[in-house]
N, C-alpha and C positions, 0 to 999 in steps of 0.2 A: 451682289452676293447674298440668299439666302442664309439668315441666321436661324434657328428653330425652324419652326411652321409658318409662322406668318408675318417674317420682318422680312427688311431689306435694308444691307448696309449702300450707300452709293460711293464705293471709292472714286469715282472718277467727280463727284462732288459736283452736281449738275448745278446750274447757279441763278438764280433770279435776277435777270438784268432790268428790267422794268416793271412797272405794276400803272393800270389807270383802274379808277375808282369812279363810280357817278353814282347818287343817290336824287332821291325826293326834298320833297318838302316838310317831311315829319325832320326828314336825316338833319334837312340846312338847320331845323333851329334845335339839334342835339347838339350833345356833347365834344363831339368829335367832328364836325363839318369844317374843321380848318384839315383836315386830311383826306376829306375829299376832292378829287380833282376838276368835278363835275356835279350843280346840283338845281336841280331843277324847281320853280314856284308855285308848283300842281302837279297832278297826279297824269294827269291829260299826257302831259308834255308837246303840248302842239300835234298829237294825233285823234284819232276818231275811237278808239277803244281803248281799255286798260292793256292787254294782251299788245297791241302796236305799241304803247309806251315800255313796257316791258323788253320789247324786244330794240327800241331802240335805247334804253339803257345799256343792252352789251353791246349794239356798234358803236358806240361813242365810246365806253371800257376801252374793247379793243383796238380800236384809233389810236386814244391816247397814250396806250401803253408802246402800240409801234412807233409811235412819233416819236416817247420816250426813248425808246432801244436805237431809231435810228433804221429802223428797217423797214420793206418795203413787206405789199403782204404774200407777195413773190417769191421772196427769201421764207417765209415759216411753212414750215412740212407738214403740220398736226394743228386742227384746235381741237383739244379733248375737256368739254364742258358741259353741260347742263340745268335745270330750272325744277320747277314746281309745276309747271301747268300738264294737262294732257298730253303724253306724246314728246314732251319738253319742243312744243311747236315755236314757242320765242328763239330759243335757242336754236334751232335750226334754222330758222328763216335768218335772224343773223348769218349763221353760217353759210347759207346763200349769198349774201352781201359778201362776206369775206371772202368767197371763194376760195380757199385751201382745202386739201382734204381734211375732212371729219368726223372726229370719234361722238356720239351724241351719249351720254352716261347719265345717267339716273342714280342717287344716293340721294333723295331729298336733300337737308339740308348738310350732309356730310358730302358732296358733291365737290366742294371748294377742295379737298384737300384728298378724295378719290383722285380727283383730277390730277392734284399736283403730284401725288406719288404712281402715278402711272407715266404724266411726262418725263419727271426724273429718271422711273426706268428706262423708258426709251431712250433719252440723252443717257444717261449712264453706260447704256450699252452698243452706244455708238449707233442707235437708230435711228435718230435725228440731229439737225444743227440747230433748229428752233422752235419752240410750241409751244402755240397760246391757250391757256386753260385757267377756268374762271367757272363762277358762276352764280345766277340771278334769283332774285323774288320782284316783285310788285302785291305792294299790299294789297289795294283792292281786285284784281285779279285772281290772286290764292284767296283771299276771303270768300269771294263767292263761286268759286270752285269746292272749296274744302269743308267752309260752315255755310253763312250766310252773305249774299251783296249787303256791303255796309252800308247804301240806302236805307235798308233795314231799321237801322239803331238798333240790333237788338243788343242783349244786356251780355256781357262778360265774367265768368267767378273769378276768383282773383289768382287760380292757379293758369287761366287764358295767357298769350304772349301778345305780341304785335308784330306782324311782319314784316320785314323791312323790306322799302323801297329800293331799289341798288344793283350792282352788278361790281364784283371784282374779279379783274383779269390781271397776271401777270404772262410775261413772256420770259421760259425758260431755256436755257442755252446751255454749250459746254463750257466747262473752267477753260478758262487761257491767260496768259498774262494781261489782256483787256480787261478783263470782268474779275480781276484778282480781288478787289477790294466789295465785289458784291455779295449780298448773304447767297448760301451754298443750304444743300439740302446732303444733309448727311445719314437719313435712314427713316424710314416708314414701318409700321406695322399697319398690316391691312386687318379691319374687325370682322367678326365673325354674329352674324345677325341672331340676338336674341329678344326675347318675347317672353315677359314678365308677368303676360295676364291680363295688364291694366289696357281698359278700352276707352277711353275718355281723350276724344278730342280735342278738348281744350285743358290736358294735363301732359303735354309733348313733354315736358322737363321731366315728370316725374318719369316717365314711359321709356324715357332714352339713356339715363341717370345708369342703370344696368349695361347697358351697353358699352357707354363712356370709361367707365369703371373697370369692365372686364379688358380692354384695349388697352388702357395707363398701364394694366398690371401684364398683361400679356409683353410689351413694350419693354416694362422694367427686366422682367425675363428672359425675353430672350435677348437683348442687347446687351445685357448685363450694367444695365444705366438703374441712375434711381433718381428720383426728385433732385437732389443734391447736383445733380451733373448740368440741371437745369437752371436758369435763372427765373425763368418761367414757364408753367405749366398753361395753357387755356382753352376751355373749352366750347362748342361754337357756339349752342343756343338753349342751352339747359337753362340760363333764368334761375331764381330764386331757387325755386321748387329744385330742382333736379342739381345744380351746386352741390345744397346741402347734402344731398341725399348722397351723391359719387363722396363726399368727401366721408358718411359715414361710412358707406361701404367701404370705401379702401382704410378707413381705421381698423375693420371690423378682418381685414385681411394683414394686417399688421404695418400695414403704406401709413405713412404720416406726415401729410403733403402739408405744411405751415399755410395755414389760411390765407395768407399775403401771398405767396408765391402760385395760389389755384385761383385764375381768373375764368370769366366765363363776358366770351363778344357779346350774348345778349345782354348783361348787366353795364356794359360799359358807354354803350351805343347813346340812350338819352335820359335826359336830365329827369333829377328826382319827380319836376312837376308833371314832367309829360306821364298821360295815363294809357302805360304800357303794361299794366298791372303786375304779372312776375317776372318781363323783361323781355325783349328781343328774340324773336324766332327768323325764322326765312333762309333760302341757301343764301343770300347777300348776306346776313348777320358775318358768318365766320367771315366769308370771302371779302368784304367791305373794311373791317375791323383790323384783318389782321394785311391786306394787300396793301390797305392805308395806312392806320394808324401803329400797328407794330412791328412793319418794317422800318418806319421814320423813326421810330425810336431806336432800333436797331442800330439804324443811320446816326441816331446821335448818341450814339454808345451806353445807350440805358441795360439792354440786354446784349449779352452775345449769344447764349442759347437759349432757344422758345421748342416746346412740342406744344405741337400745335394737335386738339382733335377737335376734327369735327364730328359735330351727332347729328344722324338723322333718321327720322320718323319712317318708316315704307310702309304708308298707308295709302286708301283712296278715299277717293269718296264711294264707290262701291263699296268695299270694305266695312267702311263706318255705316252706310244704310243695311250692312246684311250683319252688325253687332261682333263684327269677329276683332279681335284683340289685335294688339299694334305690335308688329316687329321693327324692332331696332337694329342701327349699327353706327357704328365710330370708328373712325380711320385717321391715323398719329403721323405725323410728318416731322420730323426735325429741321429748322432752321438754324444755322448760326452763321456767327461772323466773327472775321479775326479779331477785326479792329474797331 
């Protein structure tokens, strides 16, 4: 059911039966590598190119997630997912391997949770029985697509992110007494892409921070929700820079998110020493963070509601060589669980 313009309630409460997770070697020696499923000790990962590595970071996701569920990849109707590279070519050549039909979707790194609120539609609306939807980065592949090959060394300012190695997939289903006890997707707002100006590639946080912003509040609005109904707020890959800045904005609109309760997957991802400078970018950031480590918690009764946004940059690298300014967008997912 449309609420406003741009939510959606799921009364039929589509549910997440499984999630597989694989990262890098930046990932294994983070913060959170005991919630990864899958992590590899190079960038390589036993192929000839970054781009091969990348793409087999989501067939191993997706494996492991069906192994999870118990299903064959026979049984799933839809993958509806996407990457960061040209064309999102990792992510379809996966899709080749999986063979199911496939939705290929583009939100840079709002992409994780694009996905999830368009499967939920489809399960919600008696479209599908199953669909797998997820989605990836590889750091040095988007580095030297987007800036420079990290061969390079070159230098970073400290409002730069790091992008994360990874791939998160879950497989979504309908409620039934089976999956009663699984987290459920209870309402989406889809965002609407704005462009604040700012052109600086290596200031994604500050650039999507506008976007993030205007989705929390759209969200609060039309579902008639407010932080309070949440136990957590988080968002995908704003970083240092761009945090601050969403939580001024929605001060500035009368929102008053308690700092503890507004998390952000780039900040959580790795440790104070790794030089990530303002924190975790990439479509793996949200999709990694939250398909791993915030459904387990979920699972062990930390949170029972999460809105979840992801932010993402719709830039190119054409784009940035012809100086034109970065459009944004951020799309809100609700998670929760009974128990």
């Amino acid at each position: 059911m449309i609420v406003g313009k741009a939510s959606w309630f799921f009364e039929n409460e589509p549910v997440i039966i499984a999630t597989g997770v694989t990262g890098g070697p930046f990932e294994k020696n983070g913060k959170l590598a005991e919630d990864f499923d899958l992590l590899y000790d190079d960038l390589w990962m036993g192929e000839d190119s970054y781009e091969k590595a990348h793409r087999l970071l989501i067939d191993e996701a997706c494996r492991i997630a069906l192994e999870k569920a118990e299903l064959t990849k026979e049984q799933v109707n839809f993958m509806i997912a996407g990457d960061l590279i040209n064309q999102i070519t990792p992510t379809s050549f996966a899709a080749r391997s999986l063979a199911v039909p496939y939705f290929g979707i583009f939100g840079a790194c709002s992409t994780s949770m694009e996905g999830l609120a368009l499967a939920s539609f489809l399960i919600n609306g008696d479209g599908a029985d199953y669909i797998v939807t997820g989605s990836a980065s590889h750091n040095a592949a988007a580095e030297r697509q987007f800036r420079y090959p990290t061969e390079y060394g070159g230098q970073k300012p400290p409002t730069a992110q790091w992008t994360v190695t990874g791939a998160g997939y879950a497989i979504i289903a309908k409620q039934n007494e089976k999956y009663s006890e699984k987290p459920k997707i209870t309402a989406a707002t889809i965002g609407k892409v704005i462009d604040m100006g700012l052109s600086d590639p290596f200031n994604m946080g500050g650039a999507m921070a506008p976007a993030a912003a205007d989705t929390i509040e759209t969200h609060f609005e039309e579902t008639g929700r407010n932080h309070e109904y949440y136990d957590l707020i988080v968002t995908g890959d704003l970083g240092k820079i761009g945090r601050a800045t969403v939580l001024d904005l929605l001060h500035s609109k009368g929102i008053h998110i308690p700092e503890e309760k507004f998390l952000d997957c780039g900040l959580m991802l790795y440790k104070e020493e790794q030089p990530v400078q303002a924190g975790a970018s990439g479509a793996a950031s949200s999709a990694t963070v939250i398909y791993g480590h915030l459904l387990k918690q979920m699972n062990y009764g930390f949170y029972k509601k999460i809105l979840c946004v992801a932010t993402g940059a719709l830039l190119s690298p054409m784009t940035v060589q012809q100086k034109e300014t970065i459009p944004c967008i951020a799309h809100a997912v609700s998670i929760e669980k009974n128990s």
